[in-house]
C-alpha positions as CSV (number, residue, x, y, z in Angstrom):
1,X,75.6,-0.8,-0.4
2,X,76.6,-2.9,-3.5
3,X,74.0,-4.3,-5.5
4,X,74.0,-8.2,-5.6
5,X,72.8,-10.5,-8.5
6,X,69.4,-12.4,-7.4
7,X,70.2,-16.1,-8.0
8,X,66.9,-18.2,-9.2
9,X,67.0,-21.7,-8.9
10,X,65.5,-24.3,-11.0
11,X,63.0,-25.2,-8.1
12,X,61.2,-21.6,-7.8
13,X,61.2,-21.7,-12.0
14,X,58.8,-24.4,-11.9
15,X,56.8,-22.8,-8.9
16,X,56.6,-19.8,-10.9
17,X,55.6,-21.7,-14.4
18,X,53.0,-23.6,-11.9
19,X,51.7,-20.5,-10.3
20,X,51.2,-18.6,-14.4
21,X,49.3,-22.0,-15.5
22,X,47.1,-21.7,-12.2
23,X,46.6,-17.9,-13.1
24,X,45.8,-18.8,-16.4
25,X,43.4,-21.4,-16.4
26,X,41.2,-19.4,-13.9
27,X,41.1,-17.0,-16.7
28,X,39.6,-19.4,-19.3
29,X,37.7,-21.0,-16.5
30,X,36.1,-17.6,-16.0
31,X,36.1,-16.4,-19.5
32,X,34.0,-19.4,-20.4
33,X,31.8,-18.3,-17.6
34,X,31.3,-15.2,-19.0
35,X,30.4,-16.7,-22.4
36,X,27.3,-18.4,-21.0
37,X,23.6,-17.1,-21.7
38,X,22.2,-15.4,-18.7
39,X,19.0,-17.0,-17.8
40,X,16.2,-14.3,-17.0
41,X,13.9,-15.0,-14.7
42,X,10.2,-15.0,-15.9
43,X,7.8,-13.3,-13.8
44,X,4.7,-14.4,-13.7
45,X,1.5,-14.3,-15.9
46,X,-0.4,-10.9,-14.6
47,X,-4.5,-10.8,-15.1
48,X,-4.6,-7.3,-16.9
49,X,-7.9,-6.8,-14.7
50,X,-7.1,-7.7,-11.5
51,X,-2.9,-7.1,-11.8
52,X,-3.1,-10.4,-9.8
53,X,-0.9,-13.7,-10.8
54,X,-3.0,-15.3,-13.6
55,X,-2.9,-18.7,-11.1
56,X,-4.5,-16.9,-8.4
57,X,-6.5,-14.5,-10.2
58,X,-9.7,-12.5,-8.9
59,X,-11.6,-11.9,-11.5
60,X,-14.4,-14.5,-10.7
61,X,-14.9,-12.2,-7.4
62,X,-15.5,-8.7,-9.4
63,X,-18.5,-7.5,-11.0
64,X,-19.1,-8.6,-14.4
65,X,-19.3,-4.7,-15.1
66,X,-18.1,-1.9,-13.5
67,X,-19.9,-0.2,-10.8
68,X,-21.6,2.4,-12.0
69,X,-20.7,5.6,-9.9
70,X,-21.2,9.4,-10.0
71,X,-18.2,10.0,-7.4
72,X,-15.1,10.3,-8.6
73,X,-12.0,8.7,-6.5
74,X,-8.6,10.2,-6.0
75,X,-5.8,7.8,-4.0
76,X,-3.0,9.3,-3.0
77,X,-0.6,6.7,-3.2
78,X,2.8,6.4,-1.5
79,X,5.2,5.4,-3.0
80,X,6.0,2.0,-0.8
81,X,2.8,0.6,-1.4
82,X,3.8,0.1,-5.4
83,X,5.9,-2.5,-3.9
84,X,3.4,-4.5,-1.8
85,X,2.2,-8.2,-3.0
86,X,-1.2,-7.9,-1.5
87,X,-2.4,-4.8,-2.4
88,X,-6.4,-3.7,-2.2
89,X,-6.4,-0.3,-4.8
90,X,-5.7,-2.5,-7.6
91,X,-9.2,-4.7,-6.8
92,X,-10.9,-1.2,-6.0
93,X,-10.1,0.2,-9.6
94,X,-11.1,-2.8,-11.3
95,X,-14.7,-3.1,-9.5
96,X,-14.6,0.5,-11.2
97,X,-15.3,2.6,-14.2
98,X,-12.1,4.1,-15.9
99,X,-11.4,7.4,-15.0
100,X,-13.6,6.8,-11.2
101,X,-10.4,5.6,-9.6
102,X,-7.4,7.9,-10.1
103,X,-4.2,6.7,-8.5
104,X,-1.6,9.2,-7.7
105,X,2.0,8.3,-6.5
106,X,4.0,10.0,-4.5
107,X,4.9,12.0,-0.8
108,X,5.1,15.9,-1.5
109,X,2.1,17.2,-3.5
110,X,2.0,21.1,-5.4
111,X,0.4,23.0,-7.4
112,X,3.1,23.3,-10.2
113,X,4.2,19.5,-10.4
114,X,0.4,18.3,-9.6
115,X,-1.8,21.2,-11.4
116,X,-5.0,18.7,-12.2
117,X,-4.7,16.9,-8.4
118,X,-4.6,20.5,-7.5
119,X,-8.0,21.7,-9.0
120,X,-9.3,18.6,-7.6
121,X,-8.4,19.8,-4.0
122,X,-10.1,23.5,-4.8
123,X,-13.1,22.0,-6.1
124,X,-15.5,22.9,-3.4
125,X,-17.3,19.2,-4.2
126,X,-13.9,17.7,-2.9
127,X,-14.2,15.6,0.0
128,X,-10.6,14.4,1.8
129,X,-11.2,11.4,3.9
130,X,-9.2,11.6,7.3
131,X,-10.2,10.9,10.4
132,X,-9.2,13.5,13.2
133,X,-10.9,16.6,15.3
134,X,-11.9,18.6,12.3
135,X,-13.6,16.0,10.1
136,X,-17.2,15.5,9.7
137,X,-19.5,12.7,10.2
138,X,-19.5,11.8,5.9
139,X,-23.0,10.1,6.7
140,X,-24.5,13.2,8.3
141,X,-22.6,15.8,5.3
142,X,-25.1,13.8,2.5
143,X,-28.0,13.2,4.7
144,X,-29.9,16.0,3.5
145,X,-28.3,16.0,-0.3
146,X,-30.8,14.5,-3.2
147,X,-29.3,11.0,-4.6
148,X,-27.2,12.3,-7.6
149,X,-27.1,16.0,-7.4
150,X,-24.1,16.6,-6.3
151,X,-20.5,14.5,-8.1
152,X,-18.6,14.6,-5.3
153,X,-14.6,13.9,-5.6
154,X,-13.3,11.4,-2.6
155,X,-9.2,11.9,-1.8
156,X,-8.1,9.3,-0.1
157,X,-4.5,8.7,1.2
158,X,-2.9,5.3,0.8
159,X,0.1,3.8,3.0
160,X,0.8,2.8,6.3
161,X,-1.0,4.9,9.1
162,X,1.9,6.9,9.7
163,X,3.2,7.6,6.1
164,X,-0.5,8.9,5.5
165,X,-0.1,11.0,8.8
166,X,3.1,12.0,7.3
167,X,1.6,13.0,3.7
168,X,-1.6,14.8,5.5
169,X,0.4,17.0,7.5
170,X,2.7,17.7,4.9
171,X,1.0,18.8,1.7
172,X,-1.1,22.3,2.1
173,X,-2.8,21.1,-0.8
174,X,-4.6,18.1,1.2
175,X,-6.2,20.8,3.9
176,X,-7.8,22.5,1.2
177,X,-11.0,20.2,1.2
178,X,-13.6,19.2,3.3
179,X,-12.1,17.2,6.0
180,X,-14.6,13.8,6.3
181,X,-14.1,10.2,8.0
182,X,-16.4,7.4,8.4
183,X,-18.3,6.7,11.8
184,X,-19.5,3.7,11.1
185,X,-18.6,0.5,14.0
186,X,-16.8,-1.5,11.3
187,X,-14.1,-3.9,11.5
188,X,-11.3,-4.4,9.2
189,X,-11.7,-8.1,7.2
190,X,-8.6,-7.3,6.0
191,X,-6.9,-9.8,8.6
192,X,-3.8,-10.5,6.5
193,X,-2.5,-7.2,7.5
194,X,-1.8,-5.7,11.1
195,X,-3.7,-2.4,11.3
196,X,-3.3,-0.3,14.6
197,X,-6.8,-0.3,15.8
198,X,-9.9,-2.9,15.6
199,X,-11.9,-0.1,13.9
200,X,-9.1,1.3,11.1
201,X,-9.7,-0.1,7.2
202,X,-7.7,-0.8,4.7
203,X,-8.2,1.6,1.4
204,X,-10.6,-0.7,0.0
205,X,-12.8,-1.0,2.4
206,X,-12.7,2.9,3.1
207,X,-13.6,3.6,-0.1
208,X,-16.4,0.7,-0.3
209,X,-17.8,2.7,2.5
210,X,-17.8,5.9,1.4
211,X,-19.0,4.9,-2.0
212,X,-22.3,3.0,-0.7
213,X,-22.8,6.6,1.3
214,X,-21.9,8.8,-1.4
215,X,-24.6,7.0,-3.8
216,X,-26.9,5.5,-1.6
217,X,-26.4,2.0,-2.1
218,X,-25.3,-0.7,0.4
219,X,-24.7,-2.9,-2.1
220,X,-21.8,-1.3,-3.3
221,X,-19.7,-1.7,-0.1
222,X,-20.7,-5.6,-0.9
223,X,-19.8,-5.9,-4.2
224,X,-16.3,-4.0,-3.5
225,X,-15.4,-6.4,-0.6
226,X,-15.8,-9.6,-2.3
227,X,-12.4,-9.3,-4.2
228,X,-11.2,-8.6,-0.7
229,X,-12.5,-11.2,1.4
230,X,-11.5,-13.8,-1.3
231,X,-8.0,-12.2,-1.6
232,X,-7.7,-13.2,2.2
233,X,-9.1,-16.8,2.1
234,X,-7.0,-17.4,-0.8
235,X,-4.1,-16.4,1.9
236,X,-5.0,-17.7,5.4
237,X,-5.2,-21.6,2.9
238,X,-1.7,-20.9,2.0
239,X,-0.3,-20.3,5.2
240,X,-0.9,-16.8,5.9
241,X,-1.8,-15.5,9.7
242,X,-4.5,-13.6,10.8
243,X,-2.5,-10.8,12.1
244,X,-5.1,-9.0,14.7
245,X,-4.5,-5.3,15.2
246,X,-2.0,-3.4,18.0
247,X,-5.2,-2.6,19.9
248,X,-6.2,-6.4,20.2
249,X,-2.7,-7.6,21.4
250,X,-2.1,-4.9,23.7
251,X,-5.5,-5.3,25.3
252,X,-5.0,-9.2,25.2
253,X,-1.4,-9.0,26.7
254,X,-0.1,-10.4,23.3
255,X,1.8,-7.9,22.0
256,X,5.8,-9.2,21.8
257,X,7.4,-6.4,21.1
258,X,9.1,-4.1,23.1
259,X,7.6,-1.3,24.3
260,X,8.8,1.7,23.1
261,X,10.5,4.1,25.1
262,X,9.8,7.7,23.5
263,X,7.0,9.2,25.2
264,X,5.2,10.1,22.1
265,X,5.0,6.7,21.2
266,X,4.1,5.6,24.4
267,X,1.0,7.9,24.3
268,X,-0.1,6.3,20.8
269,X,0.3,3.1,22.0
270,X,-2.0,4.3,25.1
271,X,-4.9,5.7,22.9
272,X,-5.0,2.9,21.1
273,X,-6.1,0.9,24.1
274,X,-8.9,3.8,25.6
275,X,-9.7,5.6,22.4
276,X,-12.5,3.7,20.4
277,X,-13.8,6.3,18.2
278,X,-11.0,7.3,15.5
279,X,-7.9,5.4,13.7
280,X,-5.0,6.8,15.8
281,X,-2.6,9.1,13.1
C-alpha cells in the first residue's frame, strides 16, 4: 500500500499549541509545588519521667522517689505494645529504681541473641509470672522466706493475652524458671482497656502485686496504682469508655460480636464464662 502524506490543518495546530501550554503550565504549577518547605509535624512535649504528653503528664501521681525494692523486674515486651498510647510499663519503671525494671522487646527469645535475659532465666532466684496448671500460689512460695533474704528476679510477659500465650509457649527459655501467678480476688482498674476475664491485670498492676508480696509491703501495690488510676480518670473525662471485660458481656448478654465459629475459640469463650480462678491463655 502507498504511503500517503498526513495533511495538518491550521485548526489541530492550535489544538496542539493549546494542549503543549496546558502540559506546560502543569509543570511549573508543580515545580513550584515542589519548591515549597515541607512543614513537619511537631510531636508533642514528652515528660522524660513519665514518657507521657507534658499537658497530661503523671508525675504528680508517682512517688517523689523511687520505690525502694530488692526484686528485680524483667518485662518481656512485644513488640506491638511500643506502639500503644496508653501504656502502663512506662508508669511501672518510673515508680522504680533504674536497673529494677528491665524492658525487653521482642517475640523469639535465645541464648545467643539474649545471653544476659538468658542467665536471668537460669538463675534459680527467677520467678516467671504465668498463670496456668504448673504455677504456684506466689503468696504461699515466700510465706516461709525471711523479708530480704532472698533477691528474687520477676519475668513478666507484656502484650495482649494471646501474644503472651504465644511468646510463653514459644521461647524454651521462658520454661526454665519457676512457674508463679497471683491468687489474689483482684479486679482489673484498668477499665480503659478490654481484658478477657474480670480477674486478669494489666502489667502494672501484676507487677504491683507481686512486688507488695515479694517485699512485704502492701503499700507498694498502692503507691504503683496511683499513676494508673489517674491515667484512667484522666481518660473516662475525655471521652473514653469503660470497656468491661469478655467475661462481663458474655455473662451480661452484651457482647456484639459474632461468635466465633472454630471450636477452639468457642471453648475459650466458654471458660471464660465458668472458669473463675485463672486468666484464660
Amino acid at each position: 500500500m502507498a504511503n500517503v502524506p498526513s495533511v495538518c490543518s491550521e485548526e489541530d495546530r492550535l489544538e496542539t499549541c493549546d494542549i503543549c501550554s496546558m502540559e506546560n503550565g502543569l509543570v511549573d504549577a508543580f515545580g513550584d509545588l515542589a519548591v515549597l518547605p515541607v512543614e513537619v509535624g511537631e510531636r508533642r512535649p514528652t515528660c522524660l519521667r513519665c514518657r507521657r504528653p507534658q499537658k497530661v503528664c503523671l508525675c504528680p501521681f508517682l512517688p517523689p522517689q523511687p520505690l525502694e525494692v530488692s526484686t528485680c523486674l524483667y518485662v518481656v515486651q512485644h513488640p506491638a505494645e511500643e506502639s500503644r498510647v496508653l501504656r502502663t510499663v512506662p508508669l511501672l519503671a518510673a515508680c522504680l529504681p533504674q536497673g529494677k525494671c528491665n524492658v525487653i522487646i521482642g517475640r523469639r527469645f535465645n541464648e545467643e541473641k539474649h545471653p544476659e535475659l538468658a542467665a536471668v532465666c537460669r538463675d534459680s532466684k527467677t520467678l516467671i509470672l504465668y498463670p496456668g496448671p504448673k504455677s504456684q500460689n506466689l503468696e504461699e512460695l515466700v510465706q516461709y522466706q525471711e523479708v530480704g533474704t532472698v533477691k528474687q528476679n520477676v519475668i513478666i510477659i507484656d502484650g495482649t493475652w494471646s501474644q503472651a500465650k504465644n511468646m510463653f509457649l514459644k521461647n524454651s527459655l521462658f520454661h526454665l524458671p519457676k512457674q508463679v501467678q497471683l491468687n489474689r480476688t483482684l479486679s482489673s482498674q484498668y477499665v480503659i482497656r478490654t481484658q478477657p476475664s474480670n480477674i486478669c491485670l494489666s502489667t502494672l498492676e501484676c507487677a504491683a502485686v507481686a512486688l507488695s508480696i515479694l517485699e512485704r509491703n502492701d503499700n507498694i501495690q498502692e503507691v504503683l496504682l496511683r499513676p494508673l488510676n489517674a491515667l484512667c480518670s484522666f481518660q473516662l473525662q475525655h471521652g473514653a469508655q469503660i470497656h468491661h471485660s469478655k467475661e462481663h458481656l458474655l455473662k451480661n448478654g452484651m457482647y456484639d460480636k459474632p461468635m466465633p465459629k472454630n471450636k477452639r475459640k468457642i471453648k475459650r469463650m466458654e471458660k471464660l464464662v465458668t472458669d473463675h480462678h485463672i486468666c484464660p491463655r
